[in-house]
MIVEXFI-895069 format. One record per residue: residue in three letters; y, x, z of N, C-alpha, C, O in turn. Coordinates in pm, whole numbers, plus 50000, padded with zeros to 5 digits. Example, Ala and Ser with C-alpha at 12.3 -4.5 7.8 and 13.67 -1.06 7.14 Angstrom:
ALA494315131950780495505123050780496705132050780496685142450846
SER497755128550708498945136750714500035129050787501145134150804
! end
This chain:
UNK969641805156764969921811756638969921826856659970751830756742
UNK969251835156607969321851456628970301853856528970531848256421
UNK970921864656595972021872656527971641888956529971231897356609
UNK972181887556342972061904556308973111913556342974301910456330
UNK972701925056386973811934656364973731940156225972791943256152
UNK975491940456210976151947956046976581962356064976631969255963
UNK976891967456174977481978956199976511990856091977211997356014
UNK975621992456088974531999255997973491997855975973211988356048
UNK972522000755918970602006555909970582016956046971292024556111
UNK969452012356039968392017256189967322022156114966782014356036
UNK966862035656125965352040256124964602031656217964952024156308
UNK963402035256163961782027156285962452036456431962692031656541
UNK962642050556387962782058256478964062056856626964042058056749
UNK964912054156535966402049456599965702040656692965482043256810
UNK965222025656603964852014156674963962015056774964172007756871
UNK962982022356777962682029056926963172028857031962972021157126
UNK963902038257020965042044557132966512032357141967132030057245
UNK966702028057051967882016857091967302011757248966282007357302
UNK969332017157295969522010857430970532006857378971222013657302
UNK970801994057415972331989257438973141987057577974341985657595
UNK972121987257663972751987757828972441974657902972621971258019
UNK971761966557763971511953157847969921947557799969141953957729
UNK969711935857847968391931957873967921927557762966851921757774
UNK968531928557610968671920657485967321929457431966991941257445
UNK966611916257352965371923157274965541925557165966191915757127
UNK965411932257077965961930856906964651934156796963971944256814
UNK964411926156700963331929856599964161938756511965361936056501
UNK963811945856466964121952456325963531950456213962361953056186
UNK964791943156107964371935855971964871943755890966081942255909
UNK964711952955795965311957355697965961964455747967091964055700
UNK965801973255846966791987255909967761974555979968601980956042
UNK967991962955995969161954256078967981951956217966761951756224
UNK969181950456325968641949456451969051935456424970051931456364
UNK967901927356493968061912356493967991909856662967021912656733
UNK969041904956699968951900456837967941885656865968081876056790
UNK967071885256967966101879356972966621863357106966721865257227
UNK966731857057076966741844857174966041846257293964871849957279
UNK966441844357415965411843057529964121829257510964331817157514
UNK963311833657498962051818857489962691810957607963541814857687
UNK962031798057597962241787857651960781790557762959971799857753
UNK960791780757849959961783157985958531776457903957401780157932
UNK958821766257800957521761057717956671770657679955461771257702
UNK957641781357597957121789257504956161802757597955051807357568
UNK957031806257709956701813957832955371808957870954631818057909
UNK954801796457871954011789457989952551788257855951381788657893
UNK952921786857701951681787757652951321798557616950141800357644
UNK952031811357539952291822557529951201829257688950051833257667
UNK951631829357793950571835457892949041823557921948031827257981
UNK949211811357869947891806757866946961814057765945821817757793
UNK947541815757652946841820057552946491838957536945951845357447
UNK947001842157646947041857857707945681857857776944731865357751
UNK945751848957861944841846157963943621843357929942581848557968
UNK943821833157840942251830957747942011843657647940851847657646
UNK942661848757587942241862557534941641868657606940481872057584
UNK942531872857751941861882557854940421879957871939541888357850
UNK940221866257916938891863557974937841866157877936741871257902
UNK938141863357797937001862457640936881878957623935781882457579
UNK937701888257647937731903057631936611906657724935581912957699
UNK937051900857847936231907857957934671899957959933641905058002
UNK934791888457909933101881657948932631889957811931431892357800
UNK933301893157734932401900657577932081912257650930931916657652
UNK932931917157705932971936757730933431939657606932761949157563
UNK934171936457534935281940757424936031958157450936871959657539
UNK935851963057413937141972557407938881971557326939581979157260
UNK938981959457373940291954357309941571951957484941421947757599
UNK942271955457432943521950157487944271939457465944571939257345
UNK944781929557529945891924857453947181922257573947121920657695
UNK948251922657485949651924257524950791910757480950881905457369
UNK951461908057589952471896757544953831904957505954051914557580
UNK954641903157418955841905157334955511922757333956491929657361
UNK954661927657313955531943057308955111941957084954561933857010
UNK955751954457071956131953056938954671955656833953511959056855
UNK955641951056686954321959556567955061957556496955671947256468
UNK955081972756437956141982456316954981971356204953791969456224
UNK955921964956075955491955856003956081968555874955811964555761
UNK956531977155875957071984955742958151994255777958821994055880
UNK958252003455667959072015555698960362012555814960412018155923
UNK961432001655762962351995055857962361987255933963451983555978
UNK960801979955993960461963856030959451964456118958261966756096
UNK960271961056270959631958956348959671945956379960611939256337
UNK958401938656476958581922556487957991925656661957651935756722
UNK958111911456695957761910856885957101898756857957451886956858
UNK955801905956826954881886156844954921885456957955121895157030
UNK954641866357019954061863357177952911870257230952871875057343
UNK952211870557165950751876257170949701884257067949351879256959
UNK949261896657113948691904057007947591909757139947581911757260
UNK946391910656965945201921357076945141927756975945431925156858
UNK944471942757058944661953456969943071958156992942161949856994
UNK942821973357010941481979257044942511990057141943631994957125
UNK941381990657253941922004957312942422017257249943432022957291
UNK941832021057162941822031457063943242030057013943942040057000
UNK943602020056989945012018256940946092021057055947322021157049
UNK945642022257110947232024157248947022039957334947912046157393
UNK945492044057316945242055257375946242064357316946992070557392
UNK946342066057185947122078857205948682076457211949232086657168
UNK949432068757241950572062757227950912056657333951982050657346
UNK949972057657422949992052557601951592058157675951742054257791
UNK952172062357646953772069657713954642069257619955682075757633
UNK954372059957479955362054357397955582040757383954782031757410
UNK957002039757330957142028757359956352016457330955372021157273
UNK956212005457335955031993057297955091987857212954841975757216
UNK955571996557042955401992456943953871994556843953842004556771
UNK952751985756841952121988356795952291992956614952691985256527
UNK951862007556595951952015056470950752009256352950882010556231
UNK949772003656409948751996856360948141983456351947761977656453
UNK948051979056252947491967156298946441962056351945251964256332
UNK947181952256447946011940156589945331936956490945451933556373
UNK944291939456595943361923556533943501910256499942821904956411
UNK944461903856570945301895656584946791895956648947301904056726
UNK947291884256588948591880356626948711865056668948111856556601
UNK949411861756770950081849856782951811848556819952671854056888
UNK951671839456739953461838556784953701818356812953271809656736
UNK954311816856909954601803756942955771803156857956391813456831
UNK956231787656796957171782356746958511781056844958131777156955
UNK959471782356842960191774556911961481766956749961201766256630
UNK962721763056818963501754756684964051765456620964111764356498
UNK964561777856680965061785756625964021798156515964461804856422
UNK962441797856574962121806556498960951804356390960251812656331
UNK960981788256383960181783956231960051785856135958991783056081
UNK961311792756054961061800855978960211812955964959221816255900
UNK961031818256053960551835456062959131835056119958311844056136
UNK959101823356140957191825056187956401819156093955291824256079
UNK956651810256027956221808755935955691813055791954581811555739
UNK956891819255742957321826355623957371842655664956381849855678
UNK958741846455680958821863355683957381868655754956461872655683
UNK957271868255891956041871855969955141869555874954641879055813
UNK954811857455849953251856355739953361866355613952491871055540
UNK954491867555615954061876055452954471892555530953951901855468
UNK955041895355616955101910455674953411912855761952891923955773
UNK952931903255799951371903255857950521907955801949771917055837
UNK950561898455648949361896455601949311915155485948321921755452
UNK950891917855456951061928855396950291943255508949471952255487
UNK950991939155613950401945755731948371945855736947611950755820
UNK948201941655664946421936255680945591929955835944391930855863
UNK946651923955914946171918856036945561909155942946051903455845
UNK944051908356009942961899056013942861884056020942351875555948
UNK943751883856173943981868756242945191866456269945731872656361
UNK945831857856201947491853956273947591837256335947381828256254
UNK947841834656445948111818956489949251814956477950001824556495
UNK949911804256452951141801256475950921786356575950271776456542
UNK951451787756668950971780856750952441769456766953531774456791
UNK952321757556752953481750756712953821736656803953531725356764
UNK954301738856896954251728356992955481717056942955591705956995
UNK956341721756835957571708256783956661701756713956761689556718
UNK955471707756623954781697056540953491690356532952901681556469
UNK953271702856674951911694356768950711700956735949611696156765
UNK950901715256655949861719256572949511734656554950421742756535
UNK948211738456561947911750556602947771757256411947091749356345
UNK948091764956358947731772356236946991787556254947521797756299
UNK945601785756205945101801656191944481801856067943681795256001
UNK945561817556055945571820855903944821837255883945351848055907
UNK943371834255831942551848155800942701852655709942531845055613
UNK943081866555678943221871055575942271877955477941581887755504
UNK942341870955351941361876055242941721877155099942131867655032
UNK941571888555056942011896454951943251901254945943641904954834
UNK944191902355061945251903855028945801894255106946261900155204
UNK946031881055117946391871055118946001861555266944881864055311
UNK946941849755353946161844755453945681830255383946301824755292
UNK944671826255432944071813855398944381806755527944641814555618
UNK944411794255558945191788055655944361771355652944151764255553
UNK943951767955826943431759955837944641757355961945361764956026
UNK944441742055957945471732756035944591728956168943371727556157
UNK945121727656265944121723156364945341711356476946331715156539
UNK944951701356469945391691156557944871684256718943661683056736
UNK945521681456792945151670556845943821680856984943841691357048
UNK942671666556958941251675357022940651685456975939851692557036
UNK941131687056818940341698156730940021707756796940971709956871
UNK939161715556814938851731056896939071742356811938201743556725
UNK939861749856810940791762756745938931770156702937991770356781
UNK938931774656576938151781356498938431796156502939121798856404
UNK938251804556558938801818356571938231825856476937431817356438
UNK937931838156384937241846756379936941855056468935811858056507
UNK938541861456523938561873956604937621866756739937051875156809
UNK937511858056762937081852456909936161839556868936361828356915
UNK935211842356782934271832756761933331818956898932971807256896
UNK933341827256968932741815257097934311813957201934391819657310
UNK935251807257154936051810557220936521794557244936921791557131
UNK936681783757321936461772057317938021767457406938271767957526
UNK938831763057291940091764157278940171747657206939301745057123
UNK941151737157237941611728657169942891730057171943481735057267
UNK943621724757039944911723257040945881720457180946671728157234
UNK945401702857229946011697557332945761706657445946441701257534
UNK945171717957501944731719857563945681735857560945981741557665
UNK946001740457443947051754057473948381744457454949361748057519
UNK948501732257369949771729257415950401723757512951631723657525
UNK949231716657618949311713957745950011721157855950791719457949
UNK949061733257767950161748057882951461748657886951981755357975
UNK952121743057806953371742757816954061731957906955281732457924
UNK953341722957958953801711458062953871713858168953171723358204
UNK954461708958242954351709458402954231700458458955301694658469
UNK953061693258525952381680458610953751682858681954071675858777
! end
């Protein structure tokens, strides 16, 4: 369960610079610092599969994209979020390279793994702070219900295809990119 702080509103700016002295991650919702749950070793283990397959697909393209596991993206004046996984373009981090790892712009994509505590907020808030955001590609990658969601955005709005089972994940951002469901949620097992 994440817990808000009440003590006050936080600027984007504040939320930056927040130290509290300890190892705690916090999103910023509405100027409130939301303390963030440690992921589970599941969420850890598909979260860098799906890093990894980004990476590779970056580098066999020759892409000029980056991508990054948990660092941030400012979603609105008070609202920062920590997807699992985001790619960006170089261009986007060049000039901001010695600040902190909140992306100011929007990825190309986003992924965020499910866990019990954050189905909502991945579902709902994120989808509608994303799609306001104009990111392109968002995954919700859902290992309680066995099921991968990528949602492209058009006119405004994400359109959303379900992918199960053997299905092979349909990318835009990563069109030859040869991905099945069982196969990123696998990553989360340990033989």
């Amino acid at each position: 369960m994440t817990q808000t702080t009440t003590e006050r509103l936080y600027s984007f700016e504040e939320y930056l610079a927040y130290d509290d002295g300890t190892d705690n991650r916090y999103e910023l919702v509405d100027g409130k610092l939301e303390l963030m749950n440690p992921p589970t070793f599941r969420h850890l283990l598909i979260s860098d599969f799906i890093e990894l397959a980004f990476d590779t697909e970056i580098k066999r393209l020759s892409l000029p994209w980056l991508c990054f596991r948990e660092a941030g993206v400012r979603t609105g004046w008070r609202k920062s979020r920590l997807p699992d996984v985001y790619v960006v373009t170089a261009e986007q981090v060049k000039e901001v390279l010695d600040e902190s790892a909140v992306c100011q712009t929007a990825p190309i994509l986003v992924v965020e793994v499910v866990s019990l505590d954050s189905a909502k907020r991945d579902y709902r808030y994120k989808r509608s702070e994303y799609a306001a955001l104009e990111i392109p590609e968002y995954w919700i990658v859902d290992p309680i219900e066995s099921k991968i969601t990528i949602l492209l955005l058009s006119e405004g709005l994400y359109e959303e295809k379900e992918f199960t089972k053997s299905e092979q994940i349909v990318s835009a951002t990563f069109p030859e990119i040869v991905l099945t469901v069982e196969q990123i949620l696998a990553a989360g097992n340990i033989e």
